[in-house]
C-alpha positions as CSV (number, residue, x, y, z in Angstrom):
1,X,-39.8,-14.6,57.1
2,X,-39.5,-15.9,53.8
3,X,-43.3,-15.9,52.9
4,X,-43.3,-11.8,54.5
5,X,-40.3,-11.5,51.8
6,X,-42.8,-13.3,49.0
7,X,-45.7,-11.3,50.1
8,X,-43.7,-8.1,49.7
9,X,-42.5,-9.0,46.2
10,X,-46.0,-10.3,45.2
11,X,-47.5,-6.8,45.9
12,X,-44.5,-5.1,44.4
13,X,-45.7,-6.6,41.4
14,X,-49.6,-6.0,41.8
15,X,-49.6,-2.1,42.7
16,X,-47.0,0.1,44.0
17,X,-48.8,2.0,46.6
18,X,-49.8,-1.3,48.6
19,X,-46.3,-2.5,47.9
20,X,-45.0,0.1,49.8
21,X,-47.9,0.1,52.7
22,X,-47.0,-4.1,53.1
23,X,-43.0,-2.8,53.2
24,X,-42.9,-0.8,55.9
25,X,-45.1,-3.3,57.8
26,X,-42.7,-6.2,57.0
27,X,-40.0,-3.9,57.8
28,X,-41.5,-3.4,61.5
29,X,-42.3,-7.0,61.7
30,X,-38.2,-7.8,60.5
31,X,-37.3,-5.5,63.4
32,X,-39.2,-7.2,65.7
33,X,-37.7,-11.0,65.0
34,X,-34.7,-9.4,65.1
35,X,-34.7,-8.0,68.4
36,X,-36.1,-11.1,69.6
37,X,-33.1,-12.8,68.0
């Protein structure tokens, strides 16, 4: 979880638009661990 999180903020600081396209992916990904917790 925390290298999705460092992926997420490397992006953020390479280009916006993949930033935001690797988000809502790691978002969907979070809410899967989470249901599985």
């Amino acid at each position: 979880m925390v290298d999705l999180y460092n992926v997420g903020t490397y992006n953020a600081d390479t280009g916006f638009k993949p930033a935001k396209l690797n988000l809502e992916s790691m978002i969907r990904t979070l809410k899967r661990d989470w249901a599985i917790v």
